[in-house]
ZAKE-489465 format. One record per residue (C-alpha): residue number from 0; x, y, z. Coordinates in nm, 4 decimals, padded with zeros to 6 digits. Example, Ala and Ser with C-alpha at 12.3 -4.5 7.8 and 13.67 -1.06 7.14 Angstrom:
<atoms>
    n         x         y         z
    0   01.2300  -00.4500   00.7800
    1   01.3670  -00.1060   00.7140
</atoms>
This chain:
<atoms>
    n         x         y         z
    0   13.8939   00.4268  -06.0628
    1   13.7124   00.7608  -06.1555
    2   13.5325   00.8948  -05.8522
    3   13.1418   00.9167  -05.9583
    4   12.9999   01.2666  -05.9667
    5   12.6477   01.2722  -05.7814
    6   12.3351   01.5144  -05.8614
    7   12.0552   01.5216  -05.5622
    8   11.7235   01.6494  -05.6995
    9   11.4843   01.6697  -05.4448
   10   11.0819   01.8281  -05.4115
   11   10.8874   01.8494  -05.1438
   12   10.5679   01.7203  -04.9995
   13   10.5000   01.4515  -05.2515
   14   10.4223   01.0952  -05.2016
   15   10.5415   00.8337  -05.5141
   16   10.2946   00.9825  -05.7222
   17   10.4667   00.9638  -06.0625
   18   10.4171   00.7850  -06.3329
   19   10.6779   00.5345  -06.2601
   20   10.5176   00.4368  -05.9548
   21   10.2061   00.3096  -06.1160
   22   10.0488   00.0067  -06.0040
   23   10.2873   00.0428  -05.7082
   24   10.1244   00.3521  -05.5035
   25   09.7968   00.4593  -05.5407
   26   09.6735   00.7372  -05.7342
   27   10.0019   00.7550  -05.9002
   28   09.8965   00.6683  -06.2662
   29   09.7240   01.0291  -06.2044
   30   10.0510   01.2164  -06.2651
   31   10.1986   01.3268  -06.5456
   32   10.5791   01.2840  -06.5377
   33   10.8017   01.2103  -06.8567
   34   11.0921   01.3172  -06.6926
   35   11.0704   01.1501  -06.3972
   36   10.9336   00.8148  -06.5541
   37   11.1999   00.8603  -06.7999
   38   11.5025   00.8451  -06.5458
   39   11.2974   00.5857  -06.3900
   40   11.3648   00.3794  -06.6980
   41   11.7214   00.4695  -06.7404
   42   11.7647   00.4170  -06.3912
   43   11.6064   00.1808  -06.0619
   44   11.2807   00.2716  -05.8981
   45   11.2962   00.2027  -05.5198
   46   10.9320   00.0988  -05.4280
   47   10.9472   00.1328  -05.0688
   48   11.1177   00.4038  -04.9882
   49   11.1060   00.5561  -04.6172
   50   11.1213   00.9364  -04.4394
   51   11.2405   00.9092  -04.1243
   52   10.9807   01.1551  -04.0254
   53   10.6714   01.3166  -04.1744
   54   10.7473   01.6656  -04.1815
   55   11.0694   01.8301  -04.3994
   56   11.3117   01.9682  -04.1033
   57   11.3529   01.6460  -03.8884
   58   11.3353   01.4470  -04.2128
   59   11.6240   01.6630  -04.3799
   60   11.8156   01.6422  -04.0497
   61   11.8010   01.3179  -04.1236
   62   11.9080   01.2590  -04.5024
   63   12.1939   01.5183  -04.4415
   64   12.3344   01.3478  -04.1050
   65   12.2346   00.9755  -04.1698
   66   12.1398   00.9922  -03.8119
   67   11.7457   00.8990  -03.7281
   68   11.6200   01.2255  -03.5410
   69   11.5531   01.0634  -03.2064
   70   11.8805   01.0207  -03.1811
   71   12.0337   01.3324  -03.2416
   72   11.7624   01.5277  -03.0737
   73   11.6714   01.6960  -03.4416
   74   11.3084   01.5310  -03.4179
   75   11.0853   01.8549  -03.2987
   76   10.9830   02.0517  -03.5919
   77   11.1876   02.3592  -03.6322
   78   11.4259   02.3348  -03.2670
   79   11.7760   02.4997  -03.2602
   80   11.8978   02.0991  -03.1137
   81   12.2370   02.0726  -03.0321
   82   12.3224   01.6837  -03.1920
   83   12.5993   01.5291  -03.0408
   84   12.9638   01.6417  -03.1289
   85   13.0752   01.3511  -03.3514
   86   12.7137   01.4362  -03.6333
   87   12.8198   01.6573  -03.9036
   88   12.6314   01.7848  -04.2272
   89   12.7431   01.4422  -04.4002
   90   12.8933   01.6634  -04.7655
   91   13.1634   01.8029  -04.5311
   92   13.3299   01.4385  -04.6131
   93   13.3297   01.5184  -04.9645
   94   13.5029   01.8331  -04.9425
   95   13.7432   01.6540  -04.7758
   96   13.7676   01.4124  -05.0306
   97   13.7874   01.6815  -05.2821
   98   13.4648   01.6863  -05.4131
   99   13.3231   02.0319  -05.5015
  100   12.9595   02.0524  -05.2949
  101   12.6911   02.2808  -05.3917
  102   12.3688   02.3235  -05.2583
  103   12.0820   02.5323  -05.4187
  104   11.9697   02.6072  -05.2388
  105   11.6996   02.5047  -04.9545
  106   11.8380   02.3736  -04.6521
  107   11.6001   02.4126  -04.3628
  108   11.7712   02.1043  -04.1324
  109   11.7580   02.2088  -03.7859
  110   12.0686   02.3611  -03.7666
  111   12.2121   02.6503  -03.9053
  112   12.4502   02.5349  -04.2037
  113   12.7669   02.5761  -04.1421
  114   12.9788   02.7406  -04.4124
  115   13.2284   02.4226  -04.4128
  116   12.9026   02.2154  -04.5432
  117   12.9475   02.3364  -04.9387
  118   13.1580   02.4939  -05.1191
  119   12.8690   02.7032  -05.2435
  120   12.4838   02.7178  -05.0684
  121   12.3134   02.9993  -05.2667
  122   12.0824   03.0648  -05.5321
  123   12.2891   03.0165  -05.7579
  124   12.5403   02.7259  -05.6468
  125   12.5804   02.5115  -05.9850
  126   12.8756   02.2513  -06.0192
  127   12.9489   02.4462  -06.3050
  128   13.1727   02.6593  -06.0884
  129   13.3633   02.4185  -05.9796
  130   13.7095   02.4709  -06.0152
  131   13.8556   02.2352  -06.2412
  132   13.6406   02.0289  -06.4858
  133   13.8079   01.7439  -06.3855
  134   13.6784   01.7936  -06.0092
  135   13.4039   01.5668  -05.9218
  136   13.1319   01.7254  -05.7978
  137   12.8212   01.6695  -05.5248
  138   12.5113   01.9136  -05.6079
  139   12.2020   01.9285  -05.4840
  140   11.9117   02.1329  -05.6278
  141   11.5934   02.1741  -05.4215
  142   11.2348   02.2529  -05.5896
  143   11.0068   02.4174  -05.3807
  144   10.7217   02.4011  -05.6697
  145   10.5405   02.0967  -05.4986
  146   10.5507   02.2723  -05.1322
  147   10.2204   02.2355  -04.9363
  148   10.1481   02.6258  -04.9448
  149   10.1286   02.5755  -05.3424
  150   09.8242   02.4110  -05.3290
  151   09.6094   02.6926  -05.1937
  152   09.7386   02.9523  -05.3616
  153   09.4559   03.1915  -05.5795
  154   09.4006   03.1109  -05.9202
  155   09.5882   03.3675  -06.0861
  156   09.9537   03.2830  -05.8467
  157   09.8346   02.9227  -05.9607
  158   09.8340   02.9534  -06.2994
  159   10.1612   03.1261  -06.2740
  160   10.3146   02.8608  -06.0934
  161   10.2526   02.5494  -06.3083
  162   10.3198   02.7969  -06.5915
  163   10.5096   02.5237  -06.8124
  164   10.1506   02.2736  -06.7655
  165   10.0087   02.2491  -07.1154
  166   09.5745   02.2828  -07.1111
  167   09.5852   01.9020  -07.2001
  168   09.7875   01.7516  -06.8995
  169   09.6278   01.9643  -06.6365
  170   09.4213   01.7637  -06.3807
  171   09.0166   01.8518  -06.3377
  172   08.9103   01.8038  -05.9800
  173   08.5812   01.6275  -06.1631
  174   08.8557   01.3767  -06.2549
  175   09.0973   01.3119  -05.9600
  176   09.0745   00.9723  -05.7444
  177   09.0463   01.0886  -05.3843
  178   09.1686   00.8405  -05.0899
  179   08.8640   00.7504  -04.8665
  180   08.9668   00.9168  -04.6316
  181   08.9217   01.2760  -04.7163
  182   08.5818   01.3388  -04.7775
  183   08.4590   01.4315  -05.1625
  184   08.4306   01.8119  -05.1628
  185   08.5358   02.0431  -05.4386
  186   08.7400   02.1830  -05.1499
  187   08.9185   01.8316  -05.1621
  188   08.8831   01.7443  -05.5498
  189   09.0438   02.1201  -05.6369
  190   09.3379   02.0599  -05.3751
  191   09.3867   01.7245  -05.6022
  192   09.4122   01.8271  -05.9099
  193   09.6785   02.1194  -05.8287
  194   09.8617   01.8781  -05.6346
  195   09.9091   01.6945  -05.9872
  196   09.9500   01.9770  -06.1538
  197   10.2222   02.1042  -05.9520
  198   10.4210   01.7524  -05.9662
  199   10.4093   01.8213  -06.3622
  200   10.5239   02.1432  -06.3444
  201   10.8233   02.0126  -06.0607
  202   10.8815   01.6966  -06.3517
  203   10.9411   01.9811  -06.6206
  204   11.1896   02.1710  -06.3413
  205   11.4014   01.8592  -06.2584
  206   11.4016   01.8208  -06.6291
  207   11.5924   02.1646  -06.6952
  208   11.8629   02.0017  -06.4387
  209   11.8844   01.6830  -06.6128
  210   11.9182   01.8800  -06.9791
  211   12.2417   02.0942  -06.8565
  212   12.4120   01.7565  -06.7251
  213   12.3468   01.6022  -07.0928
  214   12.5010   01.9385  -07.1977
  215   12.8283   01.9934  -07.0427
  216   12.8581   01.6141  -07.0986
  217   12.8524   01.4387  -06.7321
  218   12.5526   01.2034  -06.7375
  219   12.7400   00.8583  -06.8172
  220   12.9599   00.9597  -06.5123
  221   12.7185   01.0887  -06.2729
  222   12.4751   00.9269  -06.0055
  223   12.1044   01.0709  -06.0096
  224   11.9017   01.0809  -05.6873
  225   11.5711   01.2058  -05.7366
  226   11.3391   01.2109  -05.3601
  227   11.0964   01.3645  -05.1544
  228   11.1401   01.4091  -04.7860
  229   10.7412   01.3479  -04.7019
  230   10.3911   01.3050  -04.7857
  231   10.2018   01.5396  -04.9263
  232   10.0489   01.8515  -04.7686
  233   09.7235   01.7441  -04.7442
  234   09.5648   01.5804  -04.3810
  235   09.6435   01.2467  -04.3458
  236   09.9973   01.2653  -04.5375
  237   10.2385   01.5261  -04.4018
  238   10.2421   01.5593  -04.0148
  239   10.1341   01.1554  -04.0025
  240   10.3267   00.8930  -03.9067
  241   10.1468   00.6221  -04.1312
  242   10.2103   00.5229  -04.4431
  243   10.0910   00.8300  -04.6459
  244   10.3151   01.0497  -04.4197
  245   10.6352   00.8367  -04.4813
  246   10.6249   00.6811  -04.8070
  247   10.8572   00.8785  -05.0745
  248   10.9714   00.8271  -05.4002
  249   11.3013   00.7471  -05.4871
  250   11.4798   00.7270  -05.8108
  251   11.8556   00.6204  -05.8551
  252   12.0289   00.6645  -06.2079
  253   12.3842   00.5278  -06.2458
  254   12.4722   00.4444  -06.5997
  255   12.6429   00.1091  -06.6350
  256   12.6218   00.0372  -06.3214
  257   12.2370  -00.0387  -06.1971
  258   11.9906  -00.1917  -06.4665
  259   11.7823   00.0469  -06.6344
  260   11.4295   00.0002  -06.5751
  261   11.4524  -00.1648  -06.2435
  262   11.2455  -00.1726  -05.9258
  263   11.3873  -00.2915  -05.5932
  264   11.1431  -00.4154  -05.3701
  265   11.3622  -00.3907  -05.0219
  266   11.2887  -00.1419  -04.7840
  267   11.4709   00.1901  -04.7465
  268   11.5358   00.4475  -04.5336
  269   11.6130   00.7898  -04.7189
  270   11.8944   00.8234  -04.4322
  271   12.0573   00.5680  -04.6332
  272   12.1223   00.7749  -04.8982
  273   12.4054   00.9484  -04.7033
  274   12.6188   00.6135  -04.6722
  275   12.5176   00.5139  -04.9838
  276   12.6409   00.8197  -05.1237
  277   13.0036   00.8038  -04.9538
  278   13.0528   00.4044  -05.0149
  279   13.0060   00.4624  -05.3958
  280   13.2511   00.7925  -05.3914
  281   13.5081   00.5799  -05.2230
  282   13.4731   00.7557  -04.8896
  283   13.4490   00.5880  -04.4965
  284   13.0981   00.5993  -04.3521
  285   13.1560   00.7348  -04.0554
  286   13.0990   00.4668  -03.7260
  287   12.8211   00.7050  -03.5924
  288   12.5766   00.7337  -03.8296
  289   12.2245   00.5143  -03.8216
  290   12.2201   00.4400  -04.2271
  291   12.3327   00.1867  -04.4269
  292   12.4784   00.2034  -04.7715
  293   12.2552   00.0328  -04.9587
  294   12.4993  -00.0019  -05.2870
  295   12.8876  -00.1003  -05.3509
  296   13.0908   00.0853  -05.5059
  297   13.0438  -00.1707  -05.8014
  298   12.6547  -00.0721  -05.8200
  299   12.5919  -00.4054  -05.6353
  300   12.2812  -00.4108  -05.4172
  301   12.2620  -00.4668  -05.0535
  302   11.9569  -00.5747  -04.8193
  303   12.0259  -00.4050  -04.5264
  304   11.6976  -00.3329  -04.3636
  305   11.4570  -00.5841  -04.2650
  306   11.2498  -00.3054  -04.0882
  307   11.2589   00.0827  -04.1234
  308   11.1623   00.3042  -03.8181
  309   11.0028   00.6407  -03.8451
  310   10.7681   00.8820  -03.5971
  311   10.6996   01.2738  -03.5242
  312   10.6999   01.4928  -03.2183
  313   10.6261   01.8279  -03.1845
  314   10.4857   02.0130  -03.4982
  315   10.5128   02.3795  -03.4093
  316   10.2524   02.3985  -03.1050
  317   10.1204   02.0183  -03.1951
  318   10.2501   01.8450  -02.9186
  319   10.2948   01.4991  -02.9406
  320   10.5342   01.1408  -03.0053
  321   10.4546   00.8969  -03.2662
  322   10.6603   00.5926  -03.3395
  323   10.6181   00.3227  -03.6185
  324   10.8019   00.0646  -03.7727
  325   10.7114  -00.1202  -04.0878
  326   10.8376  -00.4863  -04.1431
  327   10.7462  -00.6681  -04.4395
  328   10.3450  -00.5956  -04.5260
  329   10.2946  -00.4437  -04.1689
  330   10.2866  -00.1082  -04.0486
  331   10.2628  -00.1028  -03.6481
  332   10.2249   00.2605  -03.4641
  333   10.2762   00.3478  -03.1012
  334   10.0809   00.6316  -03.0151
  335   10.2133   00.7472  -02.7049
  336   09.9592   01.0226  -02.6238
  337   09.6444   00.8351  -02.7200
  338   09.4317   01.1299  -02.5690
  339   09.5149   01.3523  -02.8147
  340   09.3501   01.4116  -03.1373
  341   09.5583   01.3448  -03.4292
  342   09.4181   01.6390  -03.5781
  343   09.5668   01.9007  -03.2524
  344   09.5328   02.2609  -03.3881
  345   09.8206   02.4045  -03.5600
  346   09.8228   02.7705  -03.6251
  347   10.0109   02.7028  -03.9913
  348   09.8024   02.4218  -04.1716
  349   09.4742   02.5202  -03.9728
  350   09.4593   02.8391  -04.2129
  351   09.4613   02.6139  -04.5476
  352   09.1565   02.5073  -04.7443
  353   09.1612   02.1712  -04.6642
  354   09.1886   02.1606  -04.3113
  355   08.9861   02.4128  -04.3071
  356   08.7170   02.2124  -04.4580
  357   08.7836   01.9393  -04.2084
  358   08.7215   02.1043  -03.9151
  359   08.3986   02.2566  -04.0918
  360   08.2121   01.9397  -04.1293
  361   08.3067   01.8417  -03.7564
  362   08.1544   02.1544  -03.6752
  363   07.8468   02.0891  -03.8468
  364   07.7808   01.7221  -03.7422
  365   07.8230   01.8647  -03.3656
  366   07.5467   02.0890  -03.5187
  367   07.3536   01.7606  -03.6517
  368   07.4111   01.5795  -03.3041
  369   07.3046   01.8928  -03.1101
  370   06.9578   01.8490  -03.3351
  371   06.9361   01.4919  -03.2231
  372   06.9787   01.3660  -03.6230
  373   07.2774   01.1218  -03.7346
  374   07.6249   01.2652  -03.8188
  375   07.6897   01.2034  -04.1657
  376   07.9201   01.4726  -04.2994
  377   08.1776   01.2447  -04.2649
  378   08.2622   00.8246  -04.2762
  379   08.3586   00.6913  -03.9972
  380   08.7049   00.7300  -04.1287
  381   08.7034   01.0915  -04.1859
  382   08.6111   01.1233  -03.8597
  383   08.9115   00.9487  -03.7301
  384   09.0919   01.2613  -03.8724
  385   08.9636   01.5141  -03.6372
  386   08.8627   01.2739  -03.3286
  387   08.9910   01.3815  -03.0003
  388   09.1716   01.0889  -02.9462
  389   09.3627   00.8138  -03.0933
  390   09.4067   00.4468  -03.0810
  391   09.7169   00.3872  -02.8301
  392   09.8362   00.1040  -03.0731
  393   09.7835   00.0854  -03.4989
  394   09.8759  -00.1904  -03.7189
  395   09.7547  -00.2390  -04.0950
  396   09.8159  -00.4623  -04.3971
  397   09.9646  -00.2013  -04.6259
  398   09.9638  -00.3872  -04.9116
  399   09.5762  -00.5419  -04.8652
  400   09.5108  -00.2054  -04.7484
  401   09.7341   00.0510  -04.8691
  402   09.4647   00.3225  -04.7173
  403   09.5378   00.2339  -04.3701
  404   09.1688   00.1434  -04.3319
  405   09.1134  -00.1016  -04.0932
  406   09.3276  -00.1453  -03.7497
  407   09.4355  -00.4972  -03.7079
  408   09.6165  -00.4158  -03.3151
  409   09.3060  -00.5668  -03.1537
  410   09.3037  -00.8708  -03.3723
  411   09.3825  -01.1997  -03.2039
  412   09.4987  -01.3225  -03.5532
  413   09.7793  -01.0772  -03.5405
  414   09.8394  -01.0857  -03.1641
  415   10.2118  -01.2377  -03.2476
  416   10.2958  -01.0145  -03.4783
  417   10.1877  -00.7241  -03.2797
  418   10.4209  -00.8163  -02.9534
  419   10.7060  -00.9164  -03.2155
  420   10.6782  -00.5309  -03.3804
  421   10.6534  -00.3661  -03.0296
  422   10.9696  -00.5795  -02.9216
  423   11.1245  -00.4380  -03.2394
  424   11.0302  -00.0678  -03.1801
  425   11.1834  -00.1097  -02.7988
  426   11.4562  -00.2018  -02.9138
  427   11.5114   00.0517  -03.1719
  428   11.3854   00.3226  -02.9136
  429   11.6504   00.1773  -02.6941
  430   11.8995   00.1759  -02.9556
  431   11.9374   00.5507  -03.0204
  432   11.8916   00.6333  -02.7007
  433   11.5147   00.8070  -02.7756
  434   11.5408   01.1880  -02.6604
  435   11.1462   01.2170  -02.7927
  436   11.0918   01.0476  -02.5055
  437   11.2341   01.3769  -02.2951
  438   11.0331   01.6951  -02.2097
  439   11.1786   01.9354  -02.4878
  440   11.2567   02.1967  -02.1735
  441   11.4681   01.9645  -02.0601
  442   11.6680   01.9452  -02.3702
  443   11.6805   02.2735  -02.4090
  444   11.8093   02.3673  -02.0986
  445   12.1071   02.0905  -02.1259
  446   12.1467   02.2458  -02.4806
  447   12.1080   02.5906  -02.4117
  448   12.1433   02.6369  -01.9891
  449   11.9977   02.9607  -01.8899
  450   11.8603   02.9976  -02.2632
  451   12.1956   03.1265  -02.3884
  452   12.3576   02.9309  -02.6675
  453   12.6878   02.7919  -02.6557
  454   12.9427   02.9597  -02.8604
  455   13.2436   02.7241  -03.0474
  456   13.5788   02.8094  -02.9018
  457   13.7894   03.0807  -03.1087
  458   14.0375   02.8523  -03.3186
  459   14.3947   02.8410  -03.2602
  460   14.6326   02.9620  -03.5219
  461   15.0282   02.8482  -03.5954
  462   15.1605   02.9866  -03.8538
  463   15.5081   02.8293  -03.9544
  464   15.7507   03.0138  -04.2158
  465   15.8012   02.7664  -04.5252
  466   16.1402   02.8938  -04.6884
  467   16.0953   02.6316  -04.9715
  468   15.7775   02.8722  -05.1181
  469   15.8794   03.2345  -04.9265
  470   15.4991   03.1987  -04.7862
  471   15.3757   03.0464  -04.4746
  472   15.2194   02.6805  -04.3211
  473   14.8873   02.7150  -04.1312
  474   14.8066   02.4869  -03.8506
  475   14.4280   02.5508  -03.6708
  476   14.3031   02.3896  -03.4297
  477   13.9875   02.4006  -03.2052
  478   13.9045   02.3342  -02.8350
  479   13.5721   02.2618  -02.9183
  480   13.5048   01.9217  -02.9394
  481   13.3245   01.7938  -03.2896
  482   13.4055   02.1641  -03.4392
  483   13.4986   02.1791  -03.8254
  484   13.7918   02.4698  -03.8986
  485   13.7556   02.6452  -04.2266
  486   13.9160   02.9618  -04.3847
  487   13.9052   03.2055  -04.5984
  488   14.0433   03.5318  -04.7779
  489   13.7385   03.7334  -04.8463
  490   13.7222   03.9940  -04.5738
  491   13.3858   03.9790  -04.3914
  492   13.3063   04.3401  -04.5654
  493   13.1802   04.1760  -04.8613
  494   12.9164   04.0243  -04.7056
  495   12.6958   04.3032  -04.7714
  496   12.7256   04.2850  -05.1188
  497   12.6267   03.9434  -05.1220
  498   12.1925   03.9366  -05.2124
  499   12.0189   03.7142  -04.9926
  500   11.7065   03.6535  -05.1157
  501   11.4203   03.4534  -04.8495
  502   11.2878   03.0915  -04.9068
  503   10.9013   03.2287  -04.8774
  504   10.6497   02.9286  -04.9663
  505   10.3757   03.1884  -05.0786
  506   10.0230   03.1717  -05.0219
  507   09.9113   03.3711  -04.7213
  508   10.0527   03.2119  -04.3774
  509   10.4160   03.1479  -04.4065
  510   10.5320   02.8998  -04.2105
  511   10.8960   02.9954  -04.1502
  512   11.1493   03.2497  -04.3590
  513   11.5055   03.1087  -04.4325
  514   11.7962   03.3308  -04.5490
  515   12.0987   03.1177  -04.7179
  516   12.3437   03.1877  -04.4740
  517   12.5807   03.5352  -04.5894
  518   12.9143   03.3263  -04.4429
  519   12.8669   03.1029  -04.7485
  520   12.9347   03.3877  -04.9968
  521   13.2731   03.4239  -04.8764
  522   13.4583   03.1480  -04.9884
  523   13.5012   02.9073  -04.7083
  524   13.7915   02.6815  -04.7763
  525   13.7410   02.3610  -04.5238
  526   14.0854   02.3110  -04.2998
  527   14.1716   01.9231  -04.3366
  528   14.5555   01.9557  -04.2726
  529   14.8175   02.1994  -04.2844
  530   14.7928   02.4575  -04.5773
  531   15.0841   02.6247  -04.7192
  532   14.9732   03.0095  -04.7851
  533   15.0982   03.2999  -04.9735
  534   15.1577   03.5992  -04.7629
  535   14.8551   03.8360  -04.7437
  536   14.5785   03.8432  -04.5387
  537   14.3695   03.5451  -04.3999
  538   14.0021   03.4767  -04.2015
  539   14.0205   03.1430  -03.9776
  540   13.6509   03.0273  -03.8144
  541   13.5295   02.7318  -03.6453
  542   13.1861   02.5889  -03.6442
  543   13.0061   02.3152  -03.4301
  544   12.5862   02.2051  -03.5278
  545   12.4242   02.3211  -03.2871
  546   12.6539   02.6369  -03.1401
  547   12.7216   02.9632  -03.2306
  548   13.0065   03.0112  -03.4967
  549   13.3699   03.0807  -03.3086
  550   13.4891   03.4047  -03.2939
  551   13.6826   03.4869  -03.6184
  552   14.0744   03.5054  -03.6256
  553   14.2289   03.7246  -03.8721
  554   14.5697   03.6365  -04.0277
  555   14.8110   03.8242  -04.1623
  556   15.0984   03.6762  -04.3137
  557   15.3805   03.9041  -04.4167
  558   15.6069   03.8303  -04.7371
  559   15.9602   03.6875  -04.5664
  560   16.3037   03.8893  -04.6084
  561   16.5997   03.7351  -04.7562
  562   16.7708   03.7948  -04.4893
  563   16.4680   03.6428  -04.2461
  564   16.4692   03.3096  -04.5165
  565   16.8326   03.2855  -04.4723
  566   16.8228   03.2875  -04.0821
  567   16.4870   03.0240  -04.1046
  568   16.7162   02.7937  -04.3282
  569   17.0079   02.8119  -04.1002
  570   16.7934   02.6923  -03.8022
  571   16.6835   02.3772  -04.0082
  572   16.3101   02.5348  -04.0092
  573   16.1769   02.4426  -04.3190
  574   15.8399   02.2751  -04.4386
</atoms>
């Protein structure tokens, strides 16, 4: 059987607003996306697709692990967790397996990436470098074109942006469907219309990928995922654990294997996509991860979740723990710090236009109150956005009421169904073993005691003489338990020729800076098994998620005499 290659296109911040999601999501017969809606058709649409949280580095954590967040303790935005030894950055299986990994080249998922994760992570990682053309591949491109900070950039950076967005596809704000609950502003209707904009100008990006897989000839034997890890960056979306925040859209293309055209109906988690990925490339899904394959290797479909599970925790300085579950048409949400406003500041998102404008018209209906007149800035809805507190327990009709309008926990109608979904989320809180539910300084300190970071043990190096090839066997090894061995013979000199151009989202604030990490430009073989080397010189490291990277060992292995192969072969030492 030929092993699949796969392609991961991913964008950020989006909900299912493309055109193949029409009649499916609201708002989404707003976008304009032929490329998209054209691999929709060659491929199946997934209509209820799930992040596991509603902000990118816990979700990504989760897609790349297969592990929900909770349980690995990757659910804070932006921590330096620790996950347990046995998680790994799940493409390390396919290097094993021989697939050549690439990843261009965001990765932003709680952990510093290991150089044993790809084969390449840079700018310009491309399975086009692979080795052999005969090597199946695994490559992920990330657009950052649809990133929250694109919104609010000035017009001129704007226009530059969605450069490729013809006059006659852009989106006026006069003409953009708002959800009720953000209130009808220009502030609100401009945010709109770029947000469109921007998903055309990512639909004309992901179709530059999909044009140089037609080229080199690899579509008929490649799986496409196309997803987003969250809602968009607008209130109410990303940094919510409701519907909005969650809800992504997924694509899968697999020619002759899934019907074109399809939708599937059965609820996802994008964490699936990990064991889904390895079942279809022939490889074990490992016993620890939380996902389910939700495909054979035969392109049959499974129905593996009956309920997905989701929440948030910290958000920078936002402190607090969210956790939802949504089972057939209902959403239910346990708020577990009711007393806080859903709307905490948050130094980032608080300088943007539309939170901004938010936390303007609470201002001036505290003005109209202080007059003695009626608040009417914003619906009673709106106003839920910036209230001080929260409802302790949520559940809504997402399909009657795909707006998350009206809160059906108090109902005596739905009393059943409320004690069956808070049975559910116990035992799913129970079932990972919740570390949300832990003050973060504790974690840390268990992680990190006395704030210093553990550092992976320096790796153990045999190195046996094989007379049958004059070179050498390699045997590593690591006393660090879950640590992956690679190696390597690119002296750690050339590092600083390597560029390492910034992820920077633009747009005033920046939220966070990421560097690709330098260890990936040199070359990182991943250590499986012994390894029969020439004689020269050699760089052996060992990384575990979470720790520092081990101490590097440098080989040298000489060429062997004649007369030092002739004494090996009379002591029976051969390989």
């Amino acid at each position: 059987m030929t092993r699949p290659n796969i392609l991961w296109i991913s964008t950020h911040d989006i909900n299912p607003h493309l055109g193949a999601y029409r009649g499916i999501w609201p708002g989404a017969e707003d976008a304009h996306t032929p490329v998209l809606d054209q691999l929709a058709r060659e491929g199946v649409t997934f209509d209820n697709a799930y992040a596991s949280a509603p902000v990118c580095a816990p979700s990504r954590a989760a897609i790349y692990t297969g592990c929900h967040p909770p349980a690995t303790g990757m659910m804070h935005m932006r921590s330096s967790s620790v996950p347990p030894p046995q998680v790994r950055i799940f493409t390390e299986y396919f290097r094993r397996a021989g697939y050549w990994t690439t990843n261009n080249w965001f990765t932003d998922m709680q952990v510093e990436t290991p150089p044993t994760a790809f084969d390449d992570c840079s700018p310009t990682a491309h399975w086009r470098d692979r080795p052999r053309a005969d090597t199946p591949f695994f490559a992920t491109f990330h657009g950052l074109i649809t990133h929250e900070s694109q919104l609010y950039l000035d017009d001129e950076d704007f226009a530059e942006r969605t450069s490729h967005v013809p006059a006659e596809h852009r989106h006026h704000p006069d003409d953009v469907t708002l959800p009720p609950y953000h209130p009808d502003t220009p502030t609100f209707r401009q945010a709109w219309a770029r947000y469109h904009d921007l998903i055309t100008e990512m639909d004309h990006w992901a179709g530059t990928i999909l044009d140089q897989l037609d080229e080199d000839g690899l579509a008929d034997n490649t799986v496409v995922a196309f997803w987003s890890e969250h809602g968009l960056g607008m209130p109410r979306h990303k940094r919510w654990a409701n519907e909005a925040g969650l809800r992504e859209p997924l694509i899968v293309r697999w020619p002759g294997h899934l019907q074109p055209g399809s939708h599937r109906t059965e609820l996802v988690h994008l964490l699936d996509l990990a064991p889904t990925m390895l079942e279809i490339a022939g490889i074990e899904i490992p016993d620890h991860m939380d996902g389910r394959s939700f495909l054979t290797p035969e392109g049959q479909f499974r129905h593996q979740n009956t309920q997905v599970f989701g929440g948030r925790d910290r958000m920078d300085e936002q402190r607090d723990t969210v956790r939802t579950v949504r089972s057939g048409r209902l959403r239910y949400t346990r708020n577990l710090h009711p007393d806080r406003s859903p709307m905490q500041h948050c130094h980032y998102p608080d300088a943007v236009s539309t939170w901004k404008e938010l936390r303007r018209l609470c201002f001036e209906e505290a003005g109209q109150l202080g007059r003695g007149d009626r608040p009417d800035r914003l619906t009673p809805l709106q106003r839920t956005l910036v209230a001080p507190d929260k409802p302790a327990e949520e559940l809504y009709d997402v399909e009657a009421d795909p707006y998350e309008t009206t809160n059906l926990a108090g109902e005596e109608s739905y009393a059943v169904e409320v004690e069956n979904l808070r049975e559910a989320l116990d035992a799913w809180m129970a079932r990972t073993g919740d570390l949300g539910l832990l003050p973060e300084e504790d974690l840390v300190e268990r992680w990190r005691p006395a704030g210093r970071a553990r550092t992976t043990a320096t790796p153990e190096v045999t190195a046996t003489p094989a007379v049958q090839t004059a070179g050498h066997v390699l045997r590593l090894s690591c006393a660090t338990e879950g640590a992956s061995l690679a190696w390597t013979a690119v002296p750690p000199a050339q590092d600083a020729t390597a560029p390492l151009p910034p992820f920077s989202t633009g747009g005033g604030a920046q939220p966070v800076t990421i560097v690709p990490p330098a260890e990936n430009y040199r070359g990182w073989k991943l250590y499986d098994e012994p390894l029969a080397l020439a004689p020269g010189r050699y760089w052996v490291g060992a990384w575990r998620l979470g720790y520092r990277p081990s101490q590097q060992v440098e080989v040298v292995l000489e060429p062997l005499s004649a007369a030092a192969t002739s004494d090996y072969a009379g002591r029976g030492v051969l390989e």
